[in-house]
BALOBA-1460 file (C-alpha; in Angstrom, 3 decimals):
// residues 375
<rec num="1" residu="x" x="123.233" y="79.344" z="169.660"/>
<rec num="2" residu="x" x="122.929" y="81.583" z="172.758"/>
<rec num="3" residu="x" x="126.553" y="82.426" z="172.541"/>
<rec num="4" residu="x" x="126.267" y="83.685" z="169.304"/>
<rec num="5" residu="x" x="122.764" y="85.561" z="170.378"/>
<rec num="6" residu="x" x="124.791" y="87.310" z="173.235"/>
<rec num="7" residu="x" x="128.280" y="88.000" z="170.783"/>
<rec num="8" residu="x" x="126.304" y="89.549" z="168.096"/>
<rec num="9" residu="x" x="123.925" y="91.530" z="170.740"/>
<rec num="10" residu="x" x="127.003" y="92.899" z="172.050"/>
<rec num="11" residu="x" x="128.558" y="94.012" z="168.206"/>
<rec num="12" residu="x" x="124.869" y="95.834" z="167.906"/>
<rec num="13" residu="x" x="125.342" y="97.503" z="170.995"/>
<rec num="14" residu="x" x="128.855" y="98.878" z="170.002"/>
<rec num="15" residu="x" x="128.452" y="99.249" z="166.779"/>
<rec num="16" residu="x" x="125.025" y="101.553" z="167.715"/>
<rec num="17" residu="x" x="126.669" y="103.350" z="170.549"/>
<rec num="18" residu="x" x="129.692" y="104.320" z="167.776"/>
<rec num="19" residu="x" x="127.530" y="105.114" z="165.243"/>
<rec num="20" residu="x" x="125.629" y="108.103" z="167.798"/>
<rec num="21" residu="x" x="128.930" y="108.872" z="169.569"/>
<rec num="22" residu="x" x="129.692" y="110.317" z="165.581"/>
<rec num="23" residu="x" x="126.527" y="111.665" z="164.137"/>
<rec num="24" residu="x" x="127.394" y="115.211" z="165.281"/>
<rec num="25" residu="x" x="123.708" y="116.056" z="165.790"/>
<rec num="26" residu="x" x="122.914" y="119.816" z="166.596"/>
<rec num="27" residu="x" x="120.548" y="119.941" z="169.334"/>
<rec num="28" residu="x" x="119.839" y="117.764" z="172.441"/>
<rec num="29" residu="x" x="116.071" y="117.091" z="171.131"/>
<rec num="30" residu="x" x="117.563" y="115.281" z="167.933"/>
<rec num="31" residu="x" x="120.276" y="113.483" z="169.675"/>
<rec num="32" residu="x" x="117.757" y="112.214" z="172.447"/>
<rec num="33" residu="x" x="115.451" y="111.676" z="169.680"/>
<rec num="34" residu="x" x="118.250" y="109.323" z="167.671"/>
<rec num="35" residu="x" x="119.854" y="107.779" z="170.715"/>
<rec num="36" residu="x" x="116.351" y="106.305" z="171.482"/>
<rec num="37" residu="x" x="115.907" y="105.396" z="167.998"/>
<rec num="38" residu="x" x="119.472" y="103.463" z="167.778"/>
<rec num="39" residu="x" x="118.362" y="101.938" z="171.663"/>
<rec num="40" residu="x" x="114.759" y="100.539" z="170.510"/>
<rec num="41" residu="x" x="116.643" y="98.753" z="167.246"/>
<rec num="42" residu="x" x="119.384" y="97.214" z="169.297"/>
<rec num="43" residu="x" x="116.571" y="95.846" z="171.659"/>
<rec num="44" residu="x" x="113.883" y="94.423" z="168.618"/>
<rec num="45" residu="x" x="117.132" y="92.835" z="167.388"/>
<rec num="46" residu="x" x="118.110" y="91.422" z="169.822"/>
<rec num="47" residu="x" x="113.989" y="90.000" z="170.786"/>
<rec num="48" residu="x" x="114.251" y="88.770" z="167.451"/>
<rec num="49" residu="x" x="116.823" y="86.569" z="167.546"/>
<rec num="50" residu="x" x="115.678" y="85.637" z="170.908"/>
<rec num="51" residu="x" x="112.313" y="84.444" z="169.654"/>
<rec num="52" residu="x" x="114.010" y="82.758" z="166.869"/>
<rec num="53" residu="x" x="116.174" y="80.912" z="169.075"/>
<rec num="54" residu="x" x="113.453" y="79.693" z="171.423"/>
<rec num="55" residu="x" x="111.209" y="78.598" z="168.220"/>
<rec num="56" residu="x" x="108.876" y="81.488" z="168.042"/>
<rec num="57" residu="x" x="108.335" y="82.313" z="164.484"/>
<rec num="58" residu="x" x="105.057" y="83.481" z="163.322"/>
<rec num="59" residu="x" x="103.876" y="86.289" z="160.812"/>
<rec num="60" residu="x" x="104.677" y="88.752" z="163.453"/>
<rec num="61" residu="x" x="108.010" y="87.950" z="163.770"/>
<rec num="62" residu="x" x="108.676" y="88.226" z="160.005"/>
<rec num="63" residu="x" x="107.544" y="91.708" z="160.151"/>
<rec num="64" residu="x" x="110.134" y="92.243" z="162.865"/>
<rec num="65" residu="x" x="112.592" y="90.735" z="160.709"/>
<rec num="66" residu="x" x="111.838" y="93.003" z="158.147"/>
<rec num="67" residu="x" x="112.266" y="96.085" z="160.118"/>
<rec num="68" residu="x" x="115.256" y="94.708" z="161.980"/>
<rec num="69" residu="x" x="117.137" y="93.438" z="158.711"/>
<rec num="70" residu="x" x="116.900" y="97.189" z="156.768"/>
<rec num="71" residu="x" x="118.110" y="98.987" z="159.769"/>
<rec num="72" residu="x" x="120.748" y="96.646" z="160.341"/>
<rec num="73" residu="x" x="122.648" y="97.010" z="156.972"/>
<rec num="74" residu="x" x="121.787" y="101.072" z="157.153"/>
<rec num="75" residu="x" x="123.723" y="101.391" z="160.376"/>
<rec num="76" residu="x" x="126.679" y="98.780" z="159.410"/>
<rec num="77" residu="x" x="126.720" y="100.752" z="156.270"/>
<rec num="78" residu="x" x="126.911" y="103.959" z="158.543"/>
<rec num="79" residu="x" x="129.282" y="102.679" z="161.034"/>
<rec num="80" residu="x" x="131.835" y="101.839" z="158.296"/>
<rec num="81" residu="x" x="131.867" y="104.872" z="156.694"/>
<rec num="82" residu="x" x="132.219" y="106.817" z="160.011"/>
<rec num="83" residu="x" x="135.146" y="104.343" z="160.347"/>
<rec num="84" residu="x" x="136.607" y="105.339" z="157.482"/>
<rec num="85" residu="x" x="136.024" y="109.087" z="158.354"/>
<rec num="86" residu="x" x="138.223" y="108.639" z="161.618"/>
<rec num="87" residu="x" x="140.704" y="106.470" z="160.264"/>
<rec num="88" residu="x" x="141.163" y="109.576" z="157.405"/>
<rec num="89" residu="x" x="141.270" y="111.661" z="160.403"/>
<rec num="90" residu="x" x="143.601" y="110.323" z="162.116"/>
<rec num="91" residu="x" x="146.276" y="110.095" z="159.051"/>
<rec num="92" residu="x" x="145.846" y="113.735" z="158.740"/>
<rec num="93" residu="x" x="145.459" y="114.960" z="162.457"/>
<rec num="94" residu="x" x="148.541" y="117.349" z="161.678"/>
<rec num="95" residu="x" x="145.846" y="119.787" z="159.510"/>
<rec num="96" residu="x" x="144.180" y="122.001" z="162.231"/>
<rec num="97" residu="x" x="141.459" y="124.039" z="161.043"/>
<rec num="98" residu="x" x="139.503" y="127.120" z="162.707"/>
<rec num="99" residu="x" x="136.740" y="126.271" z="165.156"/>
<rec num="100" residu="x" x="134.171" y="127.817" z="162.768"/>
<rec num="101" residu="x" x="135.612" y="125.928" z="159.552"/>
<rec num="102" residu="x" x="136.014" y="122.596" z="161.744"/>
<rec num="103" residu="x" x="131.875" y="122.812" z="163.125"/>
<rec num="104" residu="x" x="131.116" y="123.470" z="159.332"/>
<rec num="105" residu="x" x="133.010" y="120.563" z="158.248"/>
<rec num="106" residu="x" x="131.299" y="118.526" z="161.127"/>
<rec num="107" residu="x" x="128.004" y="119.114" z="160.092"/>
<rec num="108" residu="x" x="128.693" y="118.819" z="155.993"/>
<rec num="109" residu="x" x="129.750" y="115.696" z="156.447"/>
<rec num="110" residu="x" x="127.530" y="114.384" z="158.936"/>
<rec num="111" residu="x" x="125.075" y="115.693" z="156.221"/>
<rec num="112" residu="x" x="126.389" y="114.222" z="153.489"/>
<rec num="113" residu="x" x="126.960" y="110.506" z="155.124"/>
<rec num="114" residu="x" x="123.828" y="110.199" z="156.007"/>
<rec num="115" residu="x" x="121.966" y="110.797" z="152.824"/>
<rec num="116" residu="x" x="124.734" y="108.925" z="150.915"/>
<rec num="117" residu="x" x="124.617" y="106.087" z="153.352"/>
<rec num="118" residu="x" x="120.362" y="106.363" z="152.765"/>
<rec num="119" residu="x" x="120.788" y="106.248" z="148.639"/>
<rec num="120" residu="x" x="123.420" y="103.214" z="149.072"/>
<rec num="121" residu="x" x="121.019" y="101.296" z="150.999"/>
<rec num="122" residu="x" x="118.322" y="102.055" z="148.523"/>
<rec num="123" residu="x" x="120.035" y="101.313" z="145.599"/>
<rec num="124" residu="x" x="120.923" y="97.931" z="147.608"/>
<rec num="125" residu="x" x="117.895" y="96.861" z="148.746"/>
<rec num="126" residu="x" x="116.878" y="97.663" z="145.182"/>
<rec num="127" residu="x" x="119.800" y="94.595" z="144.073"/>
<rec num="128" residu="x" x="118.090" y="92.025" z="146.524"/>
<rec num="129" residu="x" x="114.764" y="92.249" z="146.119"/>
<rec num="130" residu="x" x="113.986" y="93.245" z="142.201"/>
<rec num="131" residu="x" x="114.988" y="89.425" z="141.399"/>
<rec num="132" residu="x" x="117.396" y="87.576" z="140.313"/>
<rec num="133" residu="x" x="119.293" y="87.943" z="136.478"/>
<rec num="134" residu="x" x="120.638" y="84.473" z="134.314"/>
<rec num="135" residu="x" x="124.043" y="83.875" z="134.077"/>
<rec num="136" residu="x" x="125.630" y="81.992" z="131.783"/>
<rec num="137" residu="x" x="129.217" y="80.718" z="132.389"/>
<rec num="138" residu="x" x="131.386" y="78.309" z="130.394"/>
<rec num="139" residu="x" x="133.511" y="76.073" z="131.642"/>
<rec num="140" residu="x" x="136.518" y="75.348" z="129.184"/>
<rec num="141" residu="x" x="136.922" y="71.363" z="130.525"/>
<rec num="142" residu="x" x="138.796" y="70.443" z="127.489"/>
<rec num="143" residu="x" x="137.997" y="66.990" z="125.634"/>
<rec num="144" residu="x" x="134.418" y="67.334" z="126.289"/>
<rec num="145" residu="x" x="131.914" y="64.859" z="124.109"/>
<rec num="146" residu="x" x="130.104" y="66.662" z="122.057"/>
<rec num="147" residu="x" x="126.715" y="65.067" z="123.171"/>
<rec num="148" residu="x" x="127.554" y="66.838" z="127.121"/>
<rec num="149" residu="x" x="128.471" y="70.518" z="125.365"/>
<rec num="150" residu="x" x="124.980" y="70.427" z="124.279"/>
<rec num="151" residu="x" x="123.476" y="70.393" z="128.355"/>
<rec num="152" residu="x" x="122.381" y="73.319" z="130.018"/>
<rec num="153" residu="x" x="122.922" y="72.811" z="133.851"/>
<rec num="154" residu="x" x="120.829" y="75.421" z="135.698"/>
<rec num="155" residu="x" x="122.087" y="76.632" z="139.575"/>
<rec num="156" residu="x" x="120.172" y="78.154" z="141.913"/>
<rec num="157" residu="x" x="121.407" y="78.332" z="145.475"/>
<rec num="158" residu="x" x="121.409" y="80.324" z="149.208"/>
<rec num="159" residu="x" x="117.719" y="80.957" z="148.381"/>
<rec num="160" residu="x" x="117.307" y="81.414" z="152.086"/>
<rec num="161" residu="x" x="113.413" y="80.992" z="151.712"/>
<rec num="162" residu="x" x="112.009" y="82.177" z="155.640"/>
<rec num="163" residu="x" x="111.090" y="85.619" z="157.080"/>
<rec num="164" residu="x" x="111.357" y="87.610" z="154.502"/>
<rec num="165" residu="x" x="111.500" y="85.472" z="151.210"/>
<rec num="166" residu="x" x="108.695" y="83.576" z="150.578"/>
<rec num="167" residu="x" x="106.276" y="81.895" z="147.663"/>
<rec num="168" residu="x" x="106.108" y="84.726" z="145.405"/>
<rec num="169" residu="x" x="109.881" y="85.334" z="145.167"/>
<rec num="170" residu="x" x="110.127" y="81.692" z="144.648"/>
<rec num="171" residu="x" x="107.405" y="81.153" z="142.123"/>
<rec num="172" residu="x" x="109.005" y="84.025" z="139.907"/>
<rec num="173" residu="x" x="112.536" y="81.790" z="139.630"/>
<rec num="174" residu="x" x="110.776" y="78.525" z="138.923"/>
<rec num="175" residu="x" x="109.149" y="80.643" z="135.847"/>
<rec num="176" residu="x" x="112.260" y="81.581" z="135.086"/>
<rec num="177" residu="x" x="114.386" y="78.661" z="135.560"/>
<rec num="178" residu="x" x="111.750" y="76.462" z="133.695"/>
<rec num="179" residu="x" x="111.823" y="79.151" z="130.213"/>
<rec num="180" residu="x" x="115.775" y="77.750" z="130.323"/>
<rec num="181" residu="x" x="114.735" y="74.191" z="129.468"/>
<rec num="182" residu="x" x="117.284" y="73.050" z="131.606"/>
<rec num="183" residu="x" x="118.677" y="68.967" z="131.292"/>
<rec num="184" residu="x" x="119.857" y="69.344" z="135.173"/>
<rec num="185" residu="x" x="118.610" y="71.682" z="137.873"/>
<rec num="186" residu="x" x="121.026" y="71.984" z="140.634"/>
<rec num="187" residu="x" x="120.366" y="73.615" z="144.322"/>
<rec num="188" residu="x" x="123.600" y="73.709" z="146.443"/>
<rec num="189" residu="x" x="122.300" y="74.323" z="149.886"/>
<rec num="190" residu="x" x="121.130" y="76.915" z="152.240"/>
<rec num="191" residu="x" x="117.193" y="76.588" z="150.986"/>
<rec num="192" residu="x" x="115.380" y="77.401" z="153.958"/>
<rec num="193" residu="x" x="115.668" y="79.338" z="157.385"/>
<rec num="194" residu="x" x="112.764" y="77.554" z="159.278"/>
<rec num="195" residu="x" x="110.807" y="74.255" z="159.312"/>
<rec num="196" residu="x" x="109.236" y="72.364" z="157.008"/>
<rec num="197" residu="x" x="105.811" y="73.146" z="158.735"/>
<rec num="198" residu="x" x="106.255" y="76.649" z="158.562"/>
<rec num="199" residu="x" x="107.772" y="76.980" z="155.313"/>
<rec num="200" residu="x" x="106.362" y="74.327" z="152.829"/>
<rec num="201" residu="x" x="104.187" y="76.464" z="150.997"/>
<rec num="202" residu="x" x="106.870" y="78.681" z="150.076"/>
<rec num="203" residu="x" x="109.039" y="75.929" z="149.263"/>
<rec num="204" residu="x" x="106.263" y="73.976" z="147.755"/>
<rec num="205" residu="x" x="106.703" y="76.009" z="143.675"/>
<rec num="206" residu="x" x="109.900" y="73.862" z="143.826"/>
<rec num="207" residu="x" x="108.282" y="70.699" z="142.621"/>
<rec num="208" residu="x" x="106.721" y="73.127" z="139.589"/>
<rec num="209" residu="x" x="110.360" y="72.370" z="138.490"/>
<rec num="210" residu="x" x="111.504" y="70.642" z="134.977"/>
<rec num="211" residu="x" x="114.819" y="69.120" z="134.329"/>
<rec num="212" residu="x" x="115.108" y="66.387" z="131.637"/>
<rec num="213" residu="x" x="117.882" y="64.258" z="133.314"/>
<rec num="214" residu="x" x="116.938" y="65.046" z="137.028"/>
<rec num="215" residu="x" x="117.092" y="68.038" z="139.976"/>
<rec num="216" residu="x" x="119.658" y="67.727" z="142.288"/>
<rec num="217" residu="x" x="119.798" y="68.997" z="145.659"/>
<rec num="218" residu="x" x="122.250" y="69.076" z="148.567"/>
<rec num="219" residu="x" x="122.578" y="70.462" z="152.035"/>
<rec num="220" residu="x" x="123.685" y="73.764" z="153.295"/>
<rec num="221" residu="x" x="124.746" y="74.609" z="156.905"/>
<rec num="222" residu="x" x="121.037" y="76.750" z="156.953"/>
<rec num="223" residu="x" x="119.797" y="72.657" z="156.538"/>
<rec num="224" residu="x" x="120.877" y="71.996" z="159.567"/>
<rec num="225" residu="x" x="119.668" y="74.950" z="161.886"/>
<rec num="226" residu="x" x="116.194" y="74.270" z="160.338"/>
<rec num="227" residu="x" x="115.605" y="70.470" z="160.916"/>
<rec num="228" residu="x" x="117.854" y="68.708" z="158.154"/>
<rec num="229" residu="x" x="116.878" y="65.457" z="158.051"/>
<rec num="230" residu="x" x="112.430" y="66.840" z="157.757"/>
<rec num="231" residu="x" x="114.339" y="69.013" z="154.719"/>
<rec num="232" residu="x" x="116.007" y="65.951" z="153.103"/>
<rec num="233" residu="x" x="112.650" y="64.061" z="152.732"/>
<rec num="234" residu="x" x="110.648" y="67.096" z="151.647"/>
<rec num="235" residu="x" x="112.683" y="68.004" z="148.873"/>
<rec num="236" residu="x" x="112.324" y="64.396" z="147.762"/>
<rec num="237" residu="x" x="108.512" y="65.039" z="147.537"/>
<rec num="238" residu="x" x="109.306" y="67.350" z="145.342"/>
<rec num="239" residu="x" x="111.017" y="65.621" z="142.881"/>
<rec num="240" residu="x" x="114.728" y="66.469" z="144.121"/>
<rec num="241" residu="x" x="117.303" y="63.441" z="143.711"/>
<rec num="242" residu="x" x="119.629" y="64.515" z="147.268"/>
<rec num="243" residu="x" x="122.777" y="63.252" z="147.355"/>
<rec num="244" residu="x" x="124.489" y="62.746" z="150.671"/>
<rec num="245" residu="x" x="128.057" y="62.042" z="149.574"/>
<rec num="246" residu="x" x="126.759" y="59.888" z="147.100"/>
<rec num="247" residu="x" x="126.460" y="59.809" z="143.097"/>
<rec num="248" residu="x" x="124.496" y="59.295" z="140.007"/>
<rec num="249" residu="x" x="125.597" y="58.572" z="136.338"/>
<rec num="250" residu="x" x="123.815" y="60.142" z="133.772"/>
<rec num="251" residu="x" x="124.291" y="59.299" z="130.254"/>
<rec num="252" residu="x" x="123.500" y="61.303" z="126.991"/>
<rec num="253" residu="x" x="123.847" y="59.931" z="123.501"/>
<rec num="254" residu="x" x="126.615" y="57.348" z="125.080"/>
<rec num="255" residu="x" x="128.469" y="60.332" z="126.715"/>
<rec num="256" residu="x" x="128.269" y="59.659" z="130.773"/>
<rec num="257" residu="x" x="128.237" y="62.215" z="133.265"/>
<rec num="258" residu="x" x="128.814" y="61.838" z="136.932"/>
<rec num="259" residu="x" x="127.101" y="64.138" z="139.410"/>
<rec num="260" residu="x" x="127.958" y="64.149" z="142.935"/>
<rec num="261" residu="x" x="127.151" y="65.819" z="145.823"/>
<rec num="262" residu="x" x="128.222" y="66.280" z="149.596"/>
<rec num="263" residu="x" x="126.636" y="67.416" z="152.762"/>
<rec num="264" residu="x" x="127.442" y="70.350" z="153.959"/>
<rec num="265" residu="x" x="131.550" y="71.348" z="155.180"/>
<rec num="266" residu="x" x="130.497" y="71.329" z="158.748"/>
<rec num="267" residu="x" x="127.330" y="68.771" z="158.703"/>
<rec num="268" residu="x" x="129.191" y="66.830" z="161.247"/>
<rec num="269" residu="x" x="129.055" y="69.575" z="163.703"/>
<rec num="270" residu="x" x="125.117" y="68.665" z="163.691"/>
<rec num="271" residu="x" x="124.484" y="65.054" z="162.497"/>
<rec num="272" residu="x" x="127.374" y="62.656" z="162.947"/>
<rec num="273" residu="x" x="126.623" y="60.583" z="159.869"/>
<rec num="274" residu="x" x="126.587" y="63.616" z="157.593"/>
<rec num="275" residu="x" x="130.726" y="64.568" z="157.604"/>
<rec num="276" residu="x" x="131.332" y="65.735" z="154.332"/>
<rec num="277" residu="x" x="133.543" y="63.402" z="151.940"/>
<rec num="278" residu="x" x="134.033" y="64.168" z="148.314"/>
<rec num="279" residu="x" x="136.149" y="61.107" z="148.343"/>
<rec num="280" residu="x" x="133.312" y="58.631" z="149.484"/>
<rec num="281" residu="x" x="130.519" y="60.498" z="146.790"/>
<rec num="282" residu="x" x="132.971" y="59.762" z="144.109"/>
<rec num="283" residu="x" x="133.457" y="55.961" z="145.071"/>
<rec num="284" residu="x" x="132.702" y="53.057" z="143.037"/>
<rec num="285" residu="x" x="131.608" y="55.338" z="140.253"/>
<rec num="286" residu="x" x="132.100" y="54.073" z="136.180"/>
<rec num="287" residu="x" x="134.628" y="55.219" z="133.693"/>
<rec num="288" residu="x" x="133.370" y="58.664" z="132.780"/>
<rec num="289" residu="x" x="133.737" y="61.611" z="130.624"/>
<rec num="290" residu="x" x="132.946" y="64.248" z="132.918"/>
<rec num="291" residu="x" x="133.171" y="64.103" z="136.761"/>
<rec num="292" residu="x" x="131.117" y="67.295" z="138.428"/>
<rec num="293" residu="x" x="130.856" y="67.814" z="142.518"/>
<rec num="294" residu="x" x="128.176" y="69.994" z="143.989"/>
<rec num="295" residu="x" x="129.876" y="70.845" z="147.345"/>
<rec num="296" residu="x" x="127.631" y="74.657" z="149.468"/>
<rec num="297" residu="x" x="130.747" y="75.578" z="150.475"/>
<rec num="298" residu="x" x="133.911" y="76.377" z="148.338"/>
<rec num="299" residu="x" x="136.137" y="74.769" z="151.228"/>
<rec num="300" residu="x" x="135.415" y="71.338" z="149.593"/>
<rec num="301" residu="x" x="137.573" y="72.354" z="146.425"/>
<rec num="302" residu="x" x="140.690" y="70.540" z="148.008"/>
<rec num="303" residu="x" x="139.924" y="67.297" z="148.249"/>
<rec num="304" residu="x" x="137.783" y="67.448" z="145.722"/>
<rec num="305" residu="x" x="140.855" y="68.252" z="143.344"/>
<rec num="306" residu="x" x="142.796" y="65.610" z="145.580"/>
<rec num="307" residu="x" x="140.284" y="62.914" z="143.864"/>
<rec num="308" residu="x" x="139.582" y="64.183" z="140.586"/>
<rec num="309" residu="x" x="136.770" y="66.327" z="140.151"/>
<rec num="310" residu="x" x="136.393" y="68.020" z="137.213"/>
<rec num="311" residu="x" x="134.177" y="71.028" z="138.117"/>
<rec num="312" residu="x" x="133.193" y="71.959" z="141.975"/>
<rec num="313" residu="x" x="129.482" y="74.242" z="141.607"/>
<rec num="314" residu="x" x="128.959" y="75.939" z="144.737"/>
<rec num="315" residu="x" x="127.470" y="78.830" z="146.734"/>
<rec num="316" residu="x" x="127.596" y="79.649" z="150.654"/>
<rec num="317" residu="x" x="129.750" y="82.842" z="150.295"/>
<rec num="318" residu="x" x="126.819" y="85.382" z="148.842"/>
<rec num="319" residu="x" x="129.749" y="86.923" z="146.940"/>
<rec num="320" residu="x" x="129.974" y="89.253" z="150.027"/>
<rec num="321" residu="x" x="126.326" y="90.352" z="149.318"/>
<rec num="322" residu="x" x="127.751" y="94.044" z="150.251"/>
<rec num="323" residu="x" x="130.341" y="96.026" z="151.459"/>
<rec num="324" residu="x" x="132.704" y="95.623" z="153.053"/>
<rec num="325" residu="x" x="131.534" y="91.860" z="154.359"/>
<rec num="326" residu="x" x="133.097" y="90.871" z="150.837"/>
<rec num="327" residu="x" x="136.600" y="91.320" z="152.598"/>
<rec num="328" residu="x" x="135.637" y="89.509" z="155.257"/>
<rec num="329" residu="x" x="134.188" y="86.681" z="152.892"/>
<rec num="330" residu="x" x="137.608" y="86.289" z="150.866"/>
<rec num="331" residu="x" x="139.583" y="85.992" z="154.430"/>
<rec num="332" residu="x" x="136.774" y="82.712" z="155.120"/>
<rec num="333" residu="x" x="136.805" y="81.509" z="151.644"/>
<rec num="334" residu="x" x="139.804" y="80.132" z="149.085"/>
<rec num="335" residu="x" x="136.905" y="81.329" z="146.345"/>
<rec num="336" residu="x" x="133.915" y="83.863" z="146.937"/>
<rec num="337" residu="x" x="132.860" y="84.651" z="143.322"/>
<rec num="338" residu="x" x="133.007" y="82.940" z="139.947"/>
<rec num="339" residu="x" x="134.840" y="80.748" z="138.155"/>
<rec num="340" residu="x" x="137.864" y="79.554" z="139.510"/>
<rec num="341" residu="x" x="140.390" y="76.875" z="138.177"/>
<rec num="342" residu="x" x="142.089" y="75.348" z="141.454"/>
<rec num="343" residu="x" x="145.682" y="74.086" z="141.604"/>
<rec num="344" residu="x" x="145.345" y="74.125" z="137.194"/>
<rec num="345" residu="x" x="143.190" y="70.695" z="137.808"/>
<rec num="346" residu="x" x="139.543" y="71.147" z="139.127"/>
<rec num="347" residu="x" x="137.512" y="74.269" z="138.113"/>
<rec num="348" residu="x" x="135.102" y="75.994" z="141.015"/>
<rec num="349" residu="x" x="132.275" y="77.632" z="140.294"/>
<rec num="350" residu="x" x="130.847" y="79.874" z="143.046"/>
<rec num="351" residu="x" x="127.584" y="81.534" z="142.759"/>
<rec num="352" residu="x" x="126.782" y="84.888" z="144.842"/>
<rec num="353" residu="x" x="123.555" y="83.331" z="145.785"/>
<rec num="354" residu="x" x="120.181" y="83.043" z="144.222"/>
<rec num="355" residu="x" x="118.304" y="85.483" z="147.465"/>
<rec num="356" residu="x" x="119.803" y="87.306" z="150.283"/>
<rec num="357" residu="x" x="120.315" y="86.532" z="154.199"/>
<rec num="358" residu="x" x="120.069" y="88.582" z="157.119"/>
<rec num="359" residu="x" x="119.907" y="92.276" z="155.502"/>
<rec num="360" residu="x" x="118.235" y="92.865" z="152.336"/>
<rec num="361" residu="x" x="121.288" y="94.069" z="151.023"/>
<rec num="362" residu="x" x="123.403" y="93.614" z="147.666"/>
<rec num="363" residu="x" x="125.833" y="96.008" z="146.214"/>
<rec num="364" residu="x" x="127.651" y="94.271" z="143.406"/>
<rec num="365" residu="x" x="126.153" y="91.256" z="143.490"/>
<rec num="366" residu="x" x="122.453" y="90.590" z="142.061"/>
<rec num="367" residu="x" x="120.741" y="87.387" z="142.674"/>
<rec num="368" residu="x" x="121.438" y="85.311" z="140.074"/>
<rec num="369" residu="x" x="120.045" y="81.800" z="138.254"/>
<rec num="370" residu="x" x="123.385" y="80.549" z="136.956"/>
<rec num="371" residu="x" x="123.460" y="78.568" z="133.694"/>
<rec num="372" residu="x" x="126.255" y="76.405" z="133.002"/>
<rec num="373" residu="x" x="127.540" y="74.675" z="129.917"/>
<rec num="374" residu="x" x="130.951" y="72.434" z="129.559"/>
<rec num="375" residu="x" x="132.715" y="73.413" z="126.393"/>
């Protein structure tokens, strides 16, 4: 954890020092005045994550966060579009205007990708925070029983509940989710960034929750840079079957459904007993109708096809949350959005993400409560 504190000081460094190296401003009063601006939120940044990492979290800190977070996706906003500019520049170097025409140009656009960069942000912090819309997505299985068409599976997932989500956000989707009269309530990882001592009040609306055949739940990586195992047993106060590579058979009007989970893709990286296996959550299970795999991240979609999963549902990827991390997402991720069918055997399913993580930010991609049906 302090190697990533020091890698992704050092990005906020450069990526501030670019981003005033190409503001253009006029006078020497401004560019003192934004230099020290761009120094102050490199150095809060970095004190947050250094407080963080040490295990001092308090309301204080989540005010930080706040500030932190917003100017963080301004300036990455800002420092790709200056990008951009330069790269356009450099393709068209040849064009050489006047002095005069070239200083006018300067400033226009400095003018112009600043207030644009401003409304973007706006519009995106706007996306993340005015809660989250229902989805509903069918997945065409094929010889479904008629009796498992009828379920409504509800998803909610990279909730992210910690600095800057808390109880409110979270009582507002348990409204929500309970109006769908859901028969299975699903949560695919990354609930929490913090302890269960510091967060169970905000998690606590959770066991508000009502799900005729059961809520599911199943770890994230988040789980396990927040005290998995004290997660794992709170969620089961709250009513949350978790399955650790394990199973359950649920049966409707004869029809039987199996529902799996796994711990997270890289569990194993913080609790030896937690490697992921798809294989050993499907073992010993019944004859079924319908097999169905909740996996965080969409990396488990290989071997769950490999043993015959019907339907992966998962999250982790935030569909991007903004641009241009989306990019960056696909290049991480065999799926980052939607539904998927893998190899013409096992549909994916892979929700943007019920809240938001590090900036408030979503362009393209609202929260959203997914409801699923098999048809």
């Amino acid at each position: 954890m302090i190697w990533f504190m020091l890698i992704a000081s050092l990005m906020s460094a450069l990526m501030s020092f670019y981003v005033g190296w190409r503001m253009h401003l006029p006078t020497l009063t401004t560019r003192r005045l934004v230099w020290g601006y761009l120094f102050v939120v490199w150095l809060l940044s970095t004190l947050a994550m250094a407080l963080r990492l040490f295990g001092i979290i308090n309301n204080t800190t989540d005010m930080l966060a706040w500030f932190v977070y917003l100017n963080m996706g301004f300036f990455s906003l800002l420092f790709i579009v200056y990008m951009l500019i330069d790269i356009f520049h450099a393709l068209t170097q040849k064009i050489k205007p006047s002095p005069e025409r070239r200083q006018f140009m300067t400033s226009t656009v400095s003018l112009g990708v600043l207030g644009g960069v401003g409304i973007t942000t706006g519009i995106g912090f706007e996306q993340a925070v005015g809660g989250a819309i229902v989805k509903e997505v069918q997945v065409p299985l094929g010889n479904v029983p008629e009796a498992l068409q009828k379920l409504k599976i509800v998803q909610f997932t990279d909730l992210h509940i910690g600095p800057m989500i808390k109880q409110d956000y979270v009582q507002t989707l348990v409204l929500q989710m309970n109006a769908l009269d859901a028969d299975m309530i699903v949560m695919t990882g990354d609930l929490v960034d913090g302890s269960v001592a510091r967060l169970k009040d905000d998690v606590a609306p959770l066991g508000q929750l009502k799900a005729k055949h059961g809520k599911f739940f199943i770890t994230g990586n988040h789980e396990y840079y927040s005290g998995a195992e004290a997660w794992i047993t709170e969620m089961k106060r709250l009513g949350f079957t978790v399955l650790l590579n394990e199973h359950e058979v649920i049966e409707v009007e004869g029809a039987k459904l199996l529902m799996a989970g796994v711990t997270d893709y890289r569990a194993d990286r913080h609790i030896a007993s937690h490697q992921t296996s798809p294989k050993k959550a499907i073992e010993g299970a019944p004859q079924v109708d319908v097999k169905i795999l909740l996996a965080h991240q969409p990396k488990s979609i290989f071997e769950a096809t490999e043993v015959g999963f019907d339907l992966q549902i998962s999250g982790h990827t935030h569909g991007g949350q903004y641009y241009p991390w989306n990019f960056i997402a696909k290049i991480a991720n065999p799926y980052i959005k939607g539904l998927h069918l893998h190899e013409g055997k096992t549909w994916i399913y892979v929700s943007p993400g019920t809240g938001y993580w590090g900036p408030p930010i979503r362009l393209g991609n609202k929260p959203e409560i997914t409801l699923i049906r098999l048809v």
